[in-house]
C-alpha positions, 0 to 999 in steps of 0.5 A: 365032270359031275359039276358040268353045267351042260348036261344034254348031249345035242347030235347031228350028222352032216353030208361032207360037203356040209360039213365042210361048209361048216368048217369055212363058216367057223374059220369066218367067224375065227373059232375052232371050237365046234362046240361054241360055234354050234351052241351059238349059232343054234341059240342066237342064229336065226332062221329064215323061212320062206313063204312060197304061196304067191309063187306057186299061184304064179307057176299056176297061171304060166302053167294055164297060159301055157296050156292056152298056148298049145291048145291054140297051136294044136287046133291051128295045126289041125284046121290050118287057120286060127281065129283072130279072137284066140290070139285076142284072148291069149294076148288079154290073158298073158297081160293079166298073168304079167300084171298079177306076177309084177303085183305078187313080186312087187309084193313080195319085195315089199314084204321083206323090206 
């Protein structure tokens, strides 16, 4: 054993549930050695890291539509009439939230292409 040429001991601990995910990966693959499996899948796998920014900025908008929305129900529930320039402006800005969330998608899909 003094002759090994790997010398540091990596350790990790996993949930059941993960660790049987990890066993049904090593079957795909055909290897029993966990050893191997995990030396390789930490060398050579690969990490994919998502960028959620555009996302958030997405939930952002919904959120002030949202929020447009029940100001306009709340003042239409109190004063029993709307004004036809609330329902205009709420129409021009759902159809710029709908524009940016297609752009930003759009994006975002040419992106990882």
């Amino acid at each position: 054993m003094a002759n090994r040429d790997r010398t540091v001991r990596l350790q990790l601990l996993v949930s059941e549930k993960e660790a049987d995910m990890i066993r049904q990966k090593m079957l795909q693959v055909g290897t029993a050695n966990f050893s191997m499996y995990a030396r390789k899948m930490l060398i050579d796998g690969y990490v994919i890291k998502r960028d959620f920014t555009e996302l958030k900025a997405l939930t952002n908008e919904l959120a002030n539509l949202a929020r447009n929305i029940n100001q306009i129900a709340l003042r239409a529930n109190e004063t029993r009439s709307i004004y036809q320039q609330d329902i205009d402006d709420l129409k021009q800005y759902y159809g710029n939230v709908k524009r940016a969330c297609t752009e930003r998608l759009v994006k975002m899909i040419d992106q990882e292409n």
